[in-house]
C-alpha positions in Angstrom: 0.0 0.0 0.0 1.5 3.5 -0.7 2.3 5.6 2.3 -1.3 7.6 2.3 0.1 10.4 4.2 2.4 11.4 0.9 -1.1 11.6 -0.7 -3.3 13.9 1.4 -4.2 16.1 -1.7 -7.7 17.7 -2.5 -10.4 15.3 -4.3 -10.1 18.1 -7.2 -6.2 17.6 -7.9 -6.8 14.2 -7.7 -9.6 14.3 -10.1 -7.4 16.8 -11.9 -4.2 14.2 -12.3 -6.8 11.1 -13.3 -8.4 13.0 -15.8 -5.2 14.1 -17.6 -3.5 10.7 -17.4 -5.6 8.0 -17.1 -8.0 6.7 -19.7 -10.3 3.4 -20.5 -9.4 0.6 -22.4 -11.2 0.8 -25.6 -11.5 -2.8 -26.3 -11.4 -3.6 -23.0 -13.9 -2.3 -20.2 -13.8 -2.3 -16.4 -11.2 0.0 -14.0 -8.8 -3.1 -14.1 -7.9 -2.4 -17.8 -7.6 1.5 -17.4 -4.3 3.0 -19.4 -1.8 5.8 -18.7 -2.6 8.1 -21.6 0.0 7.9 -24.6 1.7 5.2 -23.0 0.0 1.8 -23.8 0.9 0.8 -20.2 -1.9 -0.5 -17.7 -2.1 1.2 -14.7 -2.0 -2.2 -12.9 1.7 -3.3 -14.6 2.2 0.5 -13.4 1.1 -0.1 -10.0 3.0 -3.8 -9.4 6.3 -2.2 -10.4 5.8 0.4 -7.9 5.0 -2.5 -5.1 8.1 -4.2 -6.3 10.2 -0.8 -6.0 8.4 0.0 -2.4 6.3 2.7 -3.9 9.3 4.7 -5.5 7.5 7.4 -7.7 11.4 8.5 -9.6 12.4 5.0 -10.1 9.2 3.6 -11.3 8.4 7.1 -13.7 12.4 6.5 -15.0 11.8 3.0 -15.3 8.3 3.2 -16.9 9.4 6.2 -19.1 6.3 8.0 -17.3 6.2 11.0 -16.1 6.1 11.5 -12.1 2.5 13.1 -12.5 1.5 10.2 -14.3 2.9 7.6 -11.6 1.2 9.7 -9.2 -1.9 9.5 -11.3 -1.9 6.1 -11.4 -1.4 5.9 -8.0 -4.5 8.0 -7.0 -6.8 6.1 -9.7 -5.3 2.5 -8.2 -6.3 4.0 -4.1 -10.1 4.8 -5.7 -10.0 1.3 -7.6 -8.1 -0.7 -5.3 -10.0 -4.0 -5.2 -10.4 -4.6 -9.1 -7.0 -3.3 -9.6 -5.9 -6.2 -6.9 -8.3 -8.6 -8.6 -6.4 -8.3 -11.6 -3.0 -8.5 -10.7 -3.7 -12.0 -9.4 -5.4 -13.2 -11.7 -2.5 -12.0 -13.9 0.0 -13.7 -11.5 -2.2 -16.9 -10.9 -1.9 -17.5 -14.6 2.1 -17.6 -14.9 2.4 -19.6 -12.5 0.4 -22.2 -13.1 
């Protein structure tokens, strides 16, 4: 989980960030298949590097070739989506295991 106290920020900014970099899957509905605008990346492939990185914003933007803003986005979209964001990332690491 990403340390919540780093993002205290008004609903607005937060709506502000999502709106700018975060949009739906065209082909694919449902908040577990939203994208990072312009980048073809999932926000859920975005949000298990940053648990594998402990929630580093730099290394995970760098890494990503994302802006911070749209790290940060994705992390705000992921707090508001958590449990179909989760839903997906095990389903995605249930299948590559098995």
């Amino acid at each position: 989980m990403p340390p919540l106290n780093e993002w205290v920020i008004p609903i607005e900014q937060g709506d502000t960030l999502i709106d700018r970099y975060i949009v739906p899957d065209p082909n694919r509905p449902g908040p577990e298949r939203a994208l990072i605008a312009d980048s073809g990346l999932s926000v859920w492939t975005v949000i298990s590097y940053l648990q594998a990185t402990n929630w580093d914003v730099r290394r995970t933007a760098v890494e990503c070739e994302l802006s911070e803003e749209a790290v940060q986005a994705a992390i705000l979209y992921y707090l508001r989506n958590q449990q179909a964001i989760d839903a997906r990332s095990a389903l995605h690491a249930a299948f590559h295991e098995a």
